[in-house]
VEXPABA-187067 format. One record per atom (N, C-alpha, C): x, z, y; residue in three letters; residue number from 1. Coordinates in steps of 0.05 Angstrom, whole numbers, m for minus. Atoms other than C-alpha are relative to their C-alpha. Layout:
// VEXPABA-187067
X,Z,Y,ALA,NUM $
...
END
This chain:
// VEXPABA-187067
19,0,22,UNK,1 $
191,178,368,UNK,1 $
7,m22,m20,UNK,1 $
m13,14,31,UNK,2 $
202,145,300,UNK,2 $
m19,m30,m1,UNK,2 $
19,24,m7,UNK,3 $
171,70,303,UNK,3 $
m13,4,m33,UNK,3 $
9,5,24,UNK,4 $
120,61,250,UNK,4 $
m8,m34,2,UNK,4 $
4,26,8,UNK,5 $
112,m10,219,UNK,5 $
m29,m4,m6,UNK,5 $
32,4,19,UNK,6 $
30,m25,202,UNK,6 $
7,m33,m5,UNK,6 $
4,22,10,UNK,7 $
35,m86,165,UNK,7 $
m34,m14,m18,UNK,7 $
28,9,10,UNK,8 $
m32,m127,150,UNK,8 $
0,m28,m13,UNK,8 $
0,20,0,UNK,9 $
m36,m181,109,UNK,9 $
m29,m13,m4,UNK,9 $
27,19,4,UNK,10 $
m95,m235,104,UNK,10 $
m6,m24,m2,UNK,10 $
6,33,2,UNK,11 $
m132,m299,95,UNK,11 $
m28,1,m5,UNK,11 $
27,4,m9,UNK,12 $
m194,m316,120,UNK,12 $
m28,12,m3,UNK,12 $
11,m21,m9,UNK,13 $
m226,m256,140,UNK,13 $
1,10,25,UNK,13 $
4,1,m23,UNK,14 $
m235,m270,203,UNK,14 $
m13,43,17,UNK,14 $
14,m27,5,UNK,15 $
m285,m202,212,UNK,15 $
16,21,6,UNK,15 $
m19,m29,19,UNK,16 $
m249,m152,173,UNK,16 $
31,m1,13,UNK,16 $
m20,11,m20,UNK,17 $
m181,m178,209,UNK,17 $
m2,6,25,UNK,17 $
m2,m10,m30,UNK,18 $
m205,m165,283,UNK,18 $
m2,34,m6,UNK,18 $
7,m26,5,UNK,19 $
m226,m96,255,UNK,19 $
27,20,m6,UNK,19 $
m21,m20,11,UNK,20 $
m166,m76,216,UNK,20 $
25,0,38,UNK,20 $
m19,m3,m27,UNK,21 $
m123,m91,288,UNK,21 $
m4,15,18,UNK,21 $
1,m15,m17,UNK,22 $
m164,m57,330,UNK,22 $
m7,30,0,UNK,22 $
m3,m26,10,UNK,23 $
m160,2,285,UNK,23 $
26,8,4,UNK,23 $
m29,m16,m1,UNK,24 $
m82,9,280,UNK,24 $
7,m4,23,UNK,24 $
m6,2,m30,UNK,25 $
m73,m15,354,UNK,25 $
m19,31,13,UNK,25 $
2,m28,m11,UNK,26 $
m116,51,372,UNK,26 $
3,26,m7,UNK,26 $
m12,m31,4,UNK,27 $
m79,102,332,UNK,27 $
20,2,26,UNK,27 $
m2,m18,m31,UNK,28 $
m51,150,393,UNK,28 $
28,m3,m8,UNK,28 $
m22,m8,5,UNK,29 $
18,148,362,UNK,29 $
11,m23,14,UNK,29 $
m4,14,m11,UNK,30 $
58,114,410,UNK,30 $
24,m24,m3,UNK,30 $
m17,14,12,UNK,31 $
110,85,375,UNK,31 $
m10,m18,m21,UNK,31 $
14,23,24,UNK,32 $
77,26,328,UNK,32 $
m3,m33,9,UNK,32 $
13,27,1,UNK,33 $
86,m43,313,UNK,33 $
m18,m12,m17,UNK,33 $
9,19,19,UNK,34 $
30,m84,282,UNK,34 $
6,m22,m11,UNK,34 $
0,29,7,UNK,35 $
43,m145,246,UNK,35 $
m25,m5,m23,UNK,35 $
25,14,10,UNK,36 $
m11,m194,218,UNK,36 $
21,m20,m18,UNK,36 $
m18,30,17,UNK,37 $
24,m244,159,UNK,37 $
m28,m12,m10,UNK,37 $
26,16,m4,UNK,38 $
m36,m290,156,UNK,38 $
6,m29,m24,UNK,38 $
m6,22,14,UNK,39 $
m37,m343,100,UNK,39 $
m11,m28,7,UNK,39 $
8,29,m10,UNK,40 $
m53,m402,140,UNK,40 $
m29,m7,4,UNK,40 $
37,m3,3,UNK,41 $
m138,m383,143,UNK,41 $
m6,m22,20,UNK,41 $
11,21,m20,UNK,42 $
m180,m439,169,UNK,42 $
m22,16,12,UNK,42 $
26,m6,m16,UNK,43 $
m239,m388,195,UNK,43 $
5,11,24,UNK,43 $
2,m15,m36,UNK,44 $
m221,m377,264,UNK,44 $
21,24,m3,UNK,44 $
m11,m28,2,UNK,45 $
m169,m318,249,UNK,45 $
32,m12,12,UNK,45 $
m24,8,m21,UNK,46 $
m108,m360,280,UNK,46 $
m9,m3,23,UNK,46 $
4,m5,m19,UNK,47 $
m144,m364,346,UNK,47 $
m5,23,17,UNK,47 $
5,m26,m13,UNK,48 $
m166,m295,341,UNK,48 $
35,11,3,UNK,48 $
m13,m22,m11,UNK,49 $
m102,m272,340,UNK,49 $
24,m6,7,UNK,49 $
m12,13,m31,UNK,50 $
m72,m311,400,UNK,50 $
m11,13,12,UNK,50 $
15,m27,m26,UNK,51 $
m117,m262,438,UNK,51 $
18,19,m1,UNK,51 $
m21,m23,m5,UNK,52 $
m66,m210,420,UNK,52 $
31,m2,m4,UNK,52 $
m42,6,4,UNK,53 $
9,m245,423,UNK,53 $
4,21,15,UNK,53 $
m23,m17,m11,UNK,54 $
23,m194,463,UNK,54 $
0,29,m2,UNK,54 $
2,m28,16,UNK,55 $
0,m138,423,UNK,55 $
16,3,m14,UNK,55 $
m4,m2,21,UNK,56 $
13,m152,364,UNK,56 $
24,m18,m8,UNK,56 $
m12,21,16,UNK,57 $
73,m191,314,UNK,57 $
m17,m15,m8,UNK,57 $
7,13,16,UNK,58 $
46,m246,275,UNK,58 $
8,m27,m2,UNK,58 $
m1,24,17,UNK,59 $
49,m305,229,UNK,59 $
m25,m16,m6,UNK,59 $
27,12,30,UNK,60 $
m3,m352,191,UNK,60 $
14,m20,5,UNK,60 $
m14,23,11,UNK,61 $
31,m400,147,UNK,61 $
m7,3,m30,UNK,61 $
3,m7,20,UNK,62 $
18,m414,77,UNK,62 $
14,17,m24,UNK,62 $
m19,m17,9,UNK,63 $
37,m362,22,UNK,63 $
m12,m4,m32,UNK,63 $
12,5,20,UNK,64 $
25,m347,m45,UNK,64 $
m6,30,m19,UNK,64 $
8,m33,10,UNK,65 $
m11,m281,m50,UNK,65 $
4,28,17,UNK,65 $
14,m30,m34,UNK,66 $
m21,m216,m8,UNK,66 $
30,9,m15,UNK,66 $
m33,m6,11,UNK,67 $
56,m196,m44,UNK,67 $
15,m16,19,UNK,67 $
m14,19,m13,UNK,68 $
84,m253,m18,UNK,68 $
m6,10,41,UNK,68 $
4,m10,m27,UNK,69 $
57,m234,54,UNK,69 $
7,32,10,UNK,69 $
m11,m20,m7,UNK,70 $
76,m169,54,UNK,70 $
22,6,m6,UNK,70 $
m30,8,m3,UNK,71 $
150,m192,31,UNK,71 $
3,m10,31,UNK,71 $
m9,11,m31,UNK,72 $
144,m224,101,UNK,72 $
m2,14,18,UNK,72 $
4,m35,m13,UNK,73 $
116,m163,132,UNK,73 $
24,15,1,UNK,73 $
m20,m18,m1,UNK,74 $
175,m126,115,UNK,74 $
27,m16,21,UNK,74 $
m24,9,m22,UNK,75 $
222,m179,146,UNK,75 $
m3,m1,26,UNK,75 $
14,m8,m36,UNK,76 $
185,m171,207,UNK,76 $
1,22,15,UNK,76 $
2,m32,m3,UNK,77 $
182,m101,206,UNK,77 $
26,7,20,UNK,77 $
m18,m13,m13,UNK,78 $
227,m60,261,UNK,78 $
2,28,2,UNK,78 $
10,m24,m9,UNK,79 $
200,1,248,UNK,79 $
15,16,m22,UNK,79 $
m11,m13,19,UNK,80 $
236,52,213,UNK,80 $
m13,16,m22,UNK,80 $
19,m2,19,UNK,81 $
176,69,167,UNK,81 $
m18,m22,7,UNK,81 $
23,24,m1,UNK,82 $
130,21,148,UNK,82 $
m19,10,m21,UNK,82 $
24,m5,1,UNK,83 $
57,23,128,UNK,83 $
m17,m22,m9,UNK,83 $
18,27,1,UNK,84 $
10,m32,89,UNK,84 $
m23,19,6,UNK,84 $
35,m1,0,UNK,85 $
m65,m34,116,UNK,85 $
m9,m23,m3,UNK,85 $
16,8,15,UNK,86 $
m113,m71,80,UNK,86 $
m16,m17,22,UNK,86 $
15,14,m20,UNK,87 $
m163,m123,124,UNK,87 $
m23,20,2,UNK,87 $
27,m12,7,UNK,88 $
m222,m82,93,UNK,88 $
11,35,4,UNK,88 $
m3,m28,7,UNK,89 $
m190,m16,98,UNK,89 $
5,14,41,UNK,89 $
2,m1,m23,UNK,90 $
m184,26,163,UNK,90 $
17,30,m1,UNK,90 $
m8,m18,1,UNK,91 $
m143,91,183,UNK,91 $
m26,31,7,UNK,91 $
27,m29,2,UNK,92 $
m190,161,172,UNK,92 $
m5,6,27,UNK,92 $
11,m7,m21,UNK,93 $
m179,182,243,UNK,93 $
24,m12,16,UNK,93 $
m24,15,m13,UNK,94 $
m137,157,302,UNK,94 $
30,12,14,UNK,94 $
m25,m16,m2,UNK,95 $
m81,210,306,UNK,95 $
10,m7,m29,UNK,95 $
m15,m2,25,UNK,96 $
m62,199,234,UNK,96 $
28,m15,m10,UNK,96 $
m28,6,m3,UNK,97 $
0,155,255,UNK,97 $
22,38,11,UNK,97 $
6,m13,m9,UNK,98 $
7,210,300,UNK,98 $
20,30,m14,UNK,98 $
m2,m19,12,UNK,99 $
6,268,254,UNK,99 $
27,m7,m26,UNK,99 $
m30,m3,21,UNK,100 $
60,231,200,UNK,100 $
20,7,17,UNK,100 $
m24,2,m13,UNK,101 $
108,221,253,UNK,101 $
11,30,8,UNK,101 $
m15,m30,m5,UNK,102 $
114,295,263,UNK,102 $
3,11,m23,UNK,102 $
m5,m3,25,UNK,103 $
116,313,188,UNK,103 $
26,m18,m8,UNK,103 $
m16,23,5,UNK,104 $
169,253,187,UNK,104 $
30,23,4,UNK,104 $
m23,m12,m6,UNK,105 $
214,300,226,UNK,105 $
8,30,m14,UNK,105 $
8,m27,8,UNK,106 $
198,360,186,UNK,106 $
15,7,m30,UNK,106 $
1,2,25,UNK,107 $
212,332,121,UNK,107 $
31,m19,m10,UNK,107 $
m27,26,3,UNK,108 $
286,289,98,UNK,108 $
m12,m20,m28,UNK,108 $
10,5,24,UNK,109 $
240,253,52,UNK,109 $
4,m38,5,UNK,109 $
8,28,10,UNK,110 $
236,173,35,UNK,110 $
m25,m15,m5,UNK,110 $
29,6,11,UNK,111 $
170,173,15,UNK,111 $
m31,17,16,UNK,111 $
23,m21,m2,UNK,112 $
101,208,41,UNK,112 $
m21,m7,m6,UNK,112 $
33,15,12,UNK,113 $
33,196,4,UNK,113 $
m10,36,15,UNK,113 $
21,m23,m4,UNK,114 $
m26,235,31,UNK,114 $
m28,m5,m17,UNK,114 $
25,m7,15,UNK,115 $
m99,227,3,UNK,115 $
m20,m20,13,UNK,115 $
21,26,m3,UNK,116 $
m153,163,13,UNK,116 $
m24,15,m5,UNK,116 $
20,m17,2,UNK,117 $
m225,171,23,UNK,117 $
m15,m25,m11,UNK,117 $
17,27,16,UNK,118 $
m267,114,m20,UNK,118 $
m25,m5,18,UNK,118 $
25,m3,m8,UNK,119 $
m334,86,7,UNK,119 $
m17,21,m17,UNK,119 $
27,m20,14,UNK,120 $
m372,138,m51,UNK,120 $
0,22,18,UNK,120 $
5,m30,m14,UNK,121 $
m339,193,m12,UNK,121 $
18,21,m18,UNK,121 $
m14,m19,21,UNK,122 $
m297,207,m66,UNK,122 $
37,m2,8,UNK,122 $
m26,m3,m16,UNK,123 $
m222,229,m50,UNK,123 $
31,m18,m19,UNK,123 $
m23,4,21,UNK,124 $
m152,188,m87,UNK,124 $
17,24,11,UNK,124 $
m22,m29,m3,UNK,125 $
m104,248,m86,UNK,125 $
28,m9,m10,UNK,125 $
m25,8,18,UNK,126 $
m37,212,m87,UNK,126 $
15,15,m10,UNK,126 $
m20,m17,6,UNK,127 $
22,246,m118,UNK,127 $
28,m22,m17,UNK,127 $
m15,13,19,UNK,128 $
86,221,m145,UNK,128 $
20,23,m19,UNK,128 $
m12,m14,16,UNK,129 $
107,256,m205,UNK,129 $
0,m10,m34,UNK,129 $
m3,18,24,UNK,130 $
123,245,m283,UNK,130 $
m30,m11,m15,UNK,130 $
16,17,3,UNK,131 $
55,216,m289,UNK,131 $
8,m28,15,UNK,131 $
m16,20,m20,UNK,132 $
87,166,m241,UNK,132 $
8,m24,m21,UNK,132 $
m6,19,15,UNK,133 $
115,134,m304,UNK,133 $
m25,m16,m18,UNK,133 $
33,17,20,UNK,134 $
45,112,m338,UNK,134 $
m14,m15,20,UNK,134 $
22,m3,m16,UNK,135 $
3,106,m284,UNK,135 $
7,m5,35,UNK,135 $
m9,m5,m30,UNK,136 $
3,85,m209,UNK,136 $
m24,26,19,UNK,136 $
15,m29,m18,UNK,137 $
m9,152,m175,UNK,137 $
2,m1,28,UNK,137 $
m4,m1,m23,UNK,138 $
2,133,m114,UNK,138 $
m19,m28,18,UNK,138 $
15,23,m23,UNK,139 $
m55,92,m63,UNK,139 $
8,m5,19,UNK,139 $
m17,13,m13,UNK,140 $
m18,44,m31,UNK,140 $
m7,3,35,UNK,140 $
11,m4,m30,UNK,141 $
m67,53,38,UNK,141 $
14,33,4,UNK,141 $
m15,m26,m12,UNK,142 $
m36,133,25,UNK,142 $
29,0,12,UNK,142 $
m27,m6,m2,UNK,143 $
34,116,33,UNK,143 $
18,m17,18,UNK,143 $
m24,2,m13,UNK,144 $
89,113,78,UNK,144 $
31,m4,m4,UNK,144 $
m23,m3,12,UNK,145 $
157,89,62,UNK,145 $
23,m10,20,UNK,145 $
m27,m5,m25,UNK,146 $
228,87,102,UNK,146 $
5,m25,m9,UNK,146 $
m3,26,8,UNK,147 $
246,23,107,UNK,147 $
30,m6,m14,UNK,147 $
m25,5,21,UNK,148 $
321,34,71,UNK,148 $
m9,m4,m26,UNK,148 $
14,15,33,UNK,149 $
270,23,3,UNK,149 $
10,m22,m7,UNK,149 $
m1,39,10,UNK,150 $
269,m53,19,UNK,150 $
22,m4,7,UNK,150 $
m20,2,m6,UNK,151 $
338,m58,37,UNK,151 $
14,m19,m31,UNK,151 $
4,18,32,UNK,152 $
340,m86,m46,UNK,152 $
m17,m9,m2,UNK,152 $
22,m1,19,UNK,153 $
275,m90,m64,UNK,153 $
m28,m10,17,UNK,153 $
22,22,m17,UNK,154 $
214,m143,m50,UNK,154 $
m21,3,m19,UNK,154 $
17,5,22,UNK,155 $
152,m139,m87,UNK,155 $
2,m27,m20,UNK,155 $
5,14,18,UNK,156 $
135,m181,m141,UNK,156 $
m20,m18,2,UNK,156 $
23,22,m2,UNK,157 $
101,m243,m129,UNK,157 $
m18,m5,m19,UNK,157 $
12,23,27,UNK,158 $
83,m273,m198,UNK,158 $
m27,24,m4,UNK,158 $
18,m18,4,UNK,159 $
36,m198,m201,UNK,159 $
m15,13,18,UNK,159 $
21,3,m27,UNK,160 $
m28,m208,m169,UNK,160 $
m7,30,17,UNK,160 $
23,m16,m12,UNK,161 $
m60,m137,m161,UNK,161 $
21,19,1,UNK,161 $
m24,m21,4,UNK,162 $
m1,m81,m177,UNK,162 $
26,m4,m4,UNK,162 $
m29,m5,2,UNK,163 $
65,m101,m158,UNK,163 $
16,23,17,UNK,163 $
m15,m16,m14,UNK,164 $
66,m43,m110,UNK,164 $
1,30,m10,UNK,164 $
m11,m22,16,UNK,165 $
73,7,m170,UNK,165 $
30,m5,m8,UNK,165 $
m12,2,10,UNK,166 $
133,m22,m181,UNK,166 $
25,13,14,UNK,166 $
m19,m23,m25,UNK,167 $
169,16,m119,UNK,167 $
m11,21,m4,UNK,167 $
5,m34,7,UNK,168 $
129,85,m130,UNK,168 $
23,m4,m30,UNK,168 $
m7,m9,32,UNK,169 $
155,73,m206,UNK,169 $
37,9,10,UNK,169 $
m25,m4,m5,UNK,170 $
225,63,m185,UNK,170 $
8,26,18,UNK,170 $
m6,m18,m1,UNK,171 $
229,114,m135,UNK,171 $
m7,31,m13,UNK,171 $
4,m21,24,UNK,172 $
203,168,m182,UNK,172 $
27,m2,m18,UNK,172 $
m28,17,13,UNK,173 $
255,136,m226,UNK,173 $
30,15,2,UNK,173 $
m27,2,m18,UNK,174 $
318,140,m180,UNK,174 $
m5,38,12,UNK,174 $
2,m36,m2,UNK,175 $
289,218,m161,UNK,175 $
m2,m7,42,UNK,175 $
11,4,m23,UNK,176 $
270,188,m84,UNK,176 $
m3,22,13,UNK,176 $
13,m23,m17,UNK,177 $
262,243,m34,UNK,177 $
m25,m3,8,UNK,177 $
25,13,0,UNK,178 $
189,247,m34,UNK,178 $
m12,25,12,UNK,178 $
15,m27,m10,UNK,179 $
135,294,4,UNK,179 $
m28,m11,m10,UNK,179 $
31,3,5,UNK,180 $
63,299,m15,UNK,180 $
m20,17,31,UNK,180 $
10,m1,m9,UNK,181 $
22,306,47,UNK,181 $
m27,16,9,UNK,181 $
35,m14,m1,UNK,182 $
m44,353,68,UNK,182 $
m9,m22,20,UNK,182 $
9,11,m16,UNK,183 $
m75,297,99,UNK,183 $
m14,m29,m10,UNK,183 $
26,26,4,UNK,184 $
m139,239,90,UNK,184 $
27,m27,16,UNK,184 $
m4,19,m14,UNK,185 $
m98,175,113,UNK,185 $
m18,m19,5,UNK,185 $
9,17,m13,UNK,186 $
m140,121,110,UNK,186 $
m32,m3,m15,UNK,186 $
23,7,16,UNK,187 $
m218,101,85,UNK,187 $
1,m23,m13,UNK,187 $
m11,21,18,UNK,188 $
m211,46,33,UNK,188 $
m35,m10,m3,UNK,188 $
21,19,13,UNK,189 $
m267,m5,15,UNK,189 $
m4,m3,m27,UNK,189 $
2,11,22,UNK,190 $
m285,m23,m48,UNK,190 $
m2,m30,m11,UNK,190 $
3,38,7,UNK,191 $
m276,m100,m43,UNK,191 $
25,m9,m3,UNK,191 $
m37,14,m5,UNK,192 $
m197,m101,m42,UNK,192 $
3,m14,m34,UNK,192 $
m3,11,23,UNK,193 $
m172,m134,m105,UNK,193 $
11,22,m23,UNK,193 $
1,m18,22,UNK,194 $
m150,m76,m139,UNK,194 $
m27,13,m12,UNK,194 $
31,m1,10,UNK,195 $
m222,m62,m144,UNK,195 $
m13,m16,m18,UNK,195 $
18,20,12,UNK,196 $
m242,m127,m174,UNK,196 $
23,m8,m25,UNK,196 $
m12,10,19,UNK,197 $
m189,m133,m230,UNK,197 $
m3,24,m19,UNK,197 $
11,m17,19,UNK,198 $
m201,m101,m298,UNK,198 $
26,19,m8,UNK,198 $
m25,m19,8,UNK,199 $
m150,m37,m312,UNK,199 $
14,m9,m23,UNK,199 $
m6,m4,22,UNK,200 $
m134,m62,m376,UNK,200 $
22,m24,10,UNK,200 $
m17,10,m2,UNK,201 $
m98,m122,m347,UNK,201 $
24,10,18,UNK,201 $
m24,m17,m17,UNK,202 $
m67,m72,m289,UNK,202 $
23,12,m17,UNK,202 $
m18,m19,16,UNK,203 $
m36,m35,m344,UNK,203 $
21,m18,m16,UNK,203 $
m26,33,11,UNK,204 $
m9,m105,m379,UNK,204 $
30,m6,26,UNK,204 $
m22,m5,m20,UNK,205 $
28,m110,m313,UNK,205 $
17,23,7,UNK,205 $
m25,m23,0,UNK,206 $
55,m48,m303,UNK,206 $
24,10,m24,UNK,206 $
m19,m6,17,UNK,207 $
83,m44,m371,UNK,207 $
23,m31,m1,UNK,207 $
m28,16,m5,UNK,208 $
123,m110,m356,UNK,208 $
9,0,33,UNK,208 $
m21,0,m16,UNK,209 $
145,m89,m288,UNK,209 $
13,24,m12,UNK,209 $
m18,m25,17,UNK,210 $
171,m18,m323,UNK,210 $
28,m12,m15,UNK,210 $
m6,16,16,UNK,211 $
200,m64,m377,UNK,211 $
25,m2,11,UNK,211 $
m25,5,m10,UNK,212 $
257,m78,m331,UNK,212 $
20,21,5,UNK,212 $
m13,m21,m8,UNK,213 $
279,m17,m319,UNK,213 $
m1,39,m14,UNK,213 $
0,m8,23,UNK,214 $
272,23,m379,UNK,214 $
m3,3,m26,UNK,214 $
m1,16,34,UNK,215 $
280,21,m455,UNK,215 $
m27,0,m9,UNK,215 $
26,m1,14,UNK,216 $
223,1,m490,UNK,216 $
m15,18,m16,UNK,216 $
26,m22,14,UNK,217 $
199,58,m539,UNK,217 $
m7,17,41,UNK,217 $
12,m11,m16,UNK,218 $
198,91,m467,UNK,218 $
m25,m10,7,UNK,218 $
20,16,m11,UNK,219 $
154,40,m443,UNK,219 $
m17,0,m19,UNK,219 $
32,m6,22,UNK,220 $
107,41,m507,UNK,220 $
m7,27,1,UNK,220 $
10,m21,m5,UNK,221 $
101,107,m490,UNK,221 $
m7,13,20,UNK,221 $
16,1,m15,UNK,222 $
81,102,m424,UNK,222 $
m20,m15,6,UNK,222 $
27,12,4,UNK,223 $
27,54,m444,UNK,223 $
m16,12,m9,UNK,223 $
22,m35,13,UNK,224 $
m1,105,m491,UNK,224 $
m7,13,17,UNK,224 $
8,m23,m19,UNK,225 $
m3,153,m437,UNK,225 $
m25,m16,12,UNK,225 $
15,13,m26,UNK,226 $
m42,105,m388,UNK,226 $
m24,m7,m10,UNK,226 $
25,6,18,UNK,227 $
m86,78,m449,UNK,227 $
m21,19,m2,UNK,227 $
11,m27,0,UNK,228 $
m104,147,m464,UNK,228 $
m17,16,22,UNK,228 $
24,m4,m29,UNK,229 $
m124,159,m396,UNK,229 $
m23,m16,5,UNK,229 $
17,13,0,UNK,230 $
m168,108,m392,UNK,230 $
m17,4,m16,UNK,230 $
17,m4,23,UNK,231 $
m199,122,m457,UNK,231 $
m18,33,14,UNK,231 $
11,m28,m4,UNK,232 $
m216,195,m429,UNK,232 $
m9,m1,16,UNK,232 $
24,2,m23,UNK,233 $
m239,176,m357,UNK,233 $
m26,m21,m17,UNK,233 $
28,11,12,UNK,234 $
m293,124,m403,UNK,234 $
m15,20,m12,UNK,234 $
17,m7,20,UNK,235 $
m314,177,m446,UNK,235 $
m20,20,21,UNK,235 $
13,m16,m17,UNK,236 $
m324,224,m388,UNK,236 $
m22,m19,16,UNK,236 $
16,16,m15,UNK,237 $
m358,169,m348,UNK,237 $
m21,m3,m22,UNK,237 $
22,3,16,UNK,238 $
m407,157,m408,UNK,238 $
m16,29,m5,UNK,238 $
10,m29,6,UNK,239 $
m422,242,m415,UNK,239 $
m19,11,18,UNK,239 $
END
């Protein structure tokens, strides 16, 4: 069976931290390592999780940002797919390691996004396609990626909330072997930080990680796109 990687990063969320472990420790799929990259939390969350050295990987040391800890996540990682989960976030049901790992063999893909379920109840429907270049279409709790990705490529520290559009962008990009999924992966919270930062500066960031890796009128014209979207989910949200 194909090891999957769940990587979790945190800091001082003690709570939400025993929760997210003893959610990916009881998906049925028998092949999975967890790791915890822990930014050095003073609330009790390095003792909690000395209860499970022998579950789980882990770290806590100081870092500088949930990027930065899931750059360490990946060096930790042994699993030939790897997986971020969120402290606040949790997997939909407990076969859903389970169920990739047999789509894994099904598919010669690099990539697999499936579909998030929000606290409203409302569904993200990832997809990676030439919206891909405006817009991150892809919910990071949906997706699965082979770990020959990071083999180059580390997120972006200096970019607090969306530097992990900057791997969907690229592999869209580069033409990635990619599958899109029939399947709920995980229930997502509404307290993560992509929640609490305003789109308008998400989209400031994504047009300078793009920036690097394509000519600029492209890039002013996948701001337009993204602007535009935004402008049309407000008007609808006000109708």
């Amino acid at each position: 069976m194909c090891l999957i990687s769940i990587i979790i990063p945190s800091f001082n969320c003690v709570g939400l931290l025993q929760g997210a472990i003893d959610d990916a420790l009881a998906q049925t799929h028998g092949s999975k390592q967890v790791i915890v990259v822990d930014g050095a939390s003073t609330d009790g969350s390095v003792e909690m999780l000395k209860a499970y050295h022998q579950r789980i990987d882990w770290i806590s040391e100081p870092d500088s940002g949930v990027y930065d800890a899931m750059n360490k996540g990946i060096q930790m990682a042994r699993g030939d797919w790897l997986y971020f989960l969120g402290t606040d976030d949790r997997f939909y049901e407990p076969d859903v390691l389970a169920k990739v790992a047999a789509l894994i063999d099904e598919h010669p893909a690099r990539v697999l996004v499936g579909d998030v379920l929000d606290e409203s109840g409302g569904i993200f429907r990832s997809r990676m396609d030439w919206r891909t270049v405006a817009i991150n279409t892809v919910h990071h709790q949906s997706a699965f990626y082979h770990r020959s990705l990071f083999e180059f490529f580390r997120y972006d520290t200096a970019i607090r909330v969306i530097s992990d559009y900057e791997l969907n962008f690229l592999c869209w990009l580069r033409g990635t072997p990619s599958r899109k999924i029939d399947l709920v992966v995980a229930r997502c919270a509404s307290t993560g930080l992509s929640h609490t930062t305003s789109e308008l500066r998400n989209y400031r960031d994504a047009f300078t990680l793009r920036k690097r890796h394509i000519s600029s009128p492209l890039n002013y014209v996948a701001l337009a796109i993204s602007l535009a979207n935004l402008g049309r989910r407000t008007l609808l949200q006000r109708s």
